[in-house]
N, C-alpha and C positions, 0 to 999 in steps of 0.2 A: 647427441649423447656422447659425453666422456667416455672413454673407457676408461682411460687413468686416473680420470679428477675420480669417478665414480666409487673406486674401488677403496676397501677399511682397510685402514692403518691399524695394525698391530699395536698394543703400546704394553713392553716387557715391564716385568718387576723392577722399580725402581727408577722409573722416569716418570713425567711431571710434565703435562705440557697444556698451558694457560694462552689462551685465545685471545688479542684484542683486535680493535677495530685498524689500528697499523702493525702490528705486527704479532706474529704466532711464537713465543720462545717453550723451547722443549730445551727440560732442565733432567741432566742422567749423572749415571756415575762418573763418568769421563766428565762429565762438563754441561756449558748452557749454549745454548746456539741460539739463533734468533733470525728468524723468517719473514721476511715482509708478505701482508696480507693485504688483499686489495680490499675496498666498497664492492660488496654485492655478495661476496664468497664469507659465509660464514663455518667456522668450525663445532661438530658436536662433540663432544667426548663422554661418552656412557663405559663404565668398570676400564676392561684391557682393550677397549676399543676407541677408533675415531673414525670421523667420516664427514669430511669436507663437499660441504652443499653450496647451488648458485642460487643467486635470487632471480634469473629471469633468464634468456639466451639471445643476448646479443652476443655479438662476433667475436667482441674484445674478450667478453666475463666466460666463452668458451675457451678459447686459446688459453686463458690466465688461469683456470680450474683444475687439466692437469697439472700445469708448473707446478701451481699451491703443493699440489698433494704430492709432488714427487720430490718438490725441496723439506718438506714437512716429514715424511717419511726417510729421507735422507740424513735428515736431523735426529732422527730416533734412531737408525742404524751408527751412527755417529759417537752419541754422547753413550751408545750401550760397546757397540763392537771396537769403535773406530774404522778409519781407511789407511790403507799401505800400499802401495806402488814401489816399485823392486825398477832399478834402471843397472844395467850391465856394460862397462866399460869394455869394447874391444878394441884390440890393436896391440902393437907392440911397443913398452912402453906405458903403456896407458893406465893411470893408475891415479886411483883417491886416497886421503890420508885427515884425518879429524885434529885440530891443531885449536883446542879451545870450543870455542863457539864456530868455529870457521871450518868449513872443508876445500882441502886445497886439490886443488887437481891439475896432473900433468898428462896432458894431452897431445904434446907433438910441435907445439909453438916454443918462441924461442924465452916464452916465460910461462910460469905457473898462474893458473886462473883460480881467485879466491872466491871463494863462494860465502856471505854471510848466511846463518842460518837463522831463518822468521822465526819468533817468540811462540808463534800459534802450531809450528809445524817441528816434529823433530827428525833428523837424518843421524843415521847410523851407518857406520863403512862393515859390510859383513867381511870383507875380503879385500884387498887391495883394487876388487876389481867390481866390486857389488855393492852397491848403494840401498839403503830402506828407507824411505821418506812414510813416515804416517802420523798421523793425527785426525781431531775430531770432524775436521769439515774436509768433504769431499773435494769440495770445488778448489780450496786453497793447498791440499795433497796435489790434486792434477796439475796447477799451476805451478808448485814448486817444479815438480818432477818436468813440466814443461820448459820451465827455464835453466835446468840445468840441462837437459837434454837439448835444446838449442848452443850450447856451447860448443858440440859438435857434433852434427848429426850423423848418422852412417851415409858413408858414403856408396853408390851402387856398383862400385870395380873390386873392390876389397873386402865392402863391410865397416872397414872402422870407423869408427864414431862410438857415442853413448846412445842405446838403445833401451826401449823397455822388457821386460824379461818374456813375452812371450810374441815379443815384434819379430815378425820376418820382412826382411831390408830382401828386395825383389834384387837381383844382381843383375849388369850385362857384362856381356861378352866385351874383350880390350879391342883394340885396333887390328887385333888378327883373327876377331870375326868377321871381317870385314871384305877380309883378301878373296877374289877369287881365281 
């Protein structure tokens, strides 16, 4: 028994969401996303509601019945709310700047690292030192925010790096922890 596949999907004022036998699209204000569905997992949708069923339990069609319904529901938070991840430049020096379509950032290297920004995703610099990545799909927000946060991670003596805004970067002690 699911607990996740199990449970109903909300579905707010003004979204749309049409079931086939490949794929689930849920169509909102923001936009259309589109969900792959498997053989066996079919979708109901009765008024503000849905509720994603299996046709039997085997191993696979258990595993695949949460995913369904928590990518599907993902999709209706999405195309109503959207998603935002916030990443915070530390260090001295360290600093973004929006230059077209591009964000450029200097981080400490002996050049500036250009960032293009994805069609699907949009970033904003709140502050020289505060990033806003959001848009309609979850998965391609964490991924932006992941790839820019790979540019440089925090490091555990200092801190600096690009962190996300409510990451705590675990510290140690330098070489004079060390001494006895």
């Amino acid at each position: 028994m699911s607990r996740i596949g199990n449970k109903i999907i909300e579905i707010p004022a003004g979204v749309t969401i049409t079931a086939g036998a490949e794929a689930i699209t849920v169509k909102g204000p923001k936009g259309t996303l589109t969900t792959p569905n498997f053989r066996g997992l079919t979708l109901e949708v009765t008024g503000t509601t849905a509720k994603l069923t299996r046709a039997n339990d085997e191993k696979e069609l258990r595993a695949k019945h949460g995913l369904v319904r928590s990518l599907v529901n993902n999709s209706v938070v999405g195309t109503t709310a959207g998603y935002s991840q916030v990443l915070i430049l530390q260090g001295v020096g360290y600093r973004a700047q929006k230059k077209g379509k591009d964000v450029v950032f200097s981080l400490g290297f002996s050049h500036e690292v250009i960032f293009k920004e994805p069609t699907d995703v949009t970033i904003e610099v709140l502050e020289n030192t505060k990033l806003k990545i959001s848009g309609i799909d979850k998965q391609r927000v964490g991924q932006v925010a992941a790839q820019i946060r790979a540019f440089k991670e925090p490091e555990p003596y200092k801190g600096k790096g690009i962190r996300y805004e409510n990451e705590h970067v675990r510290r140690k002690a330098g070489k004079a922890g060390a001494k006895k």
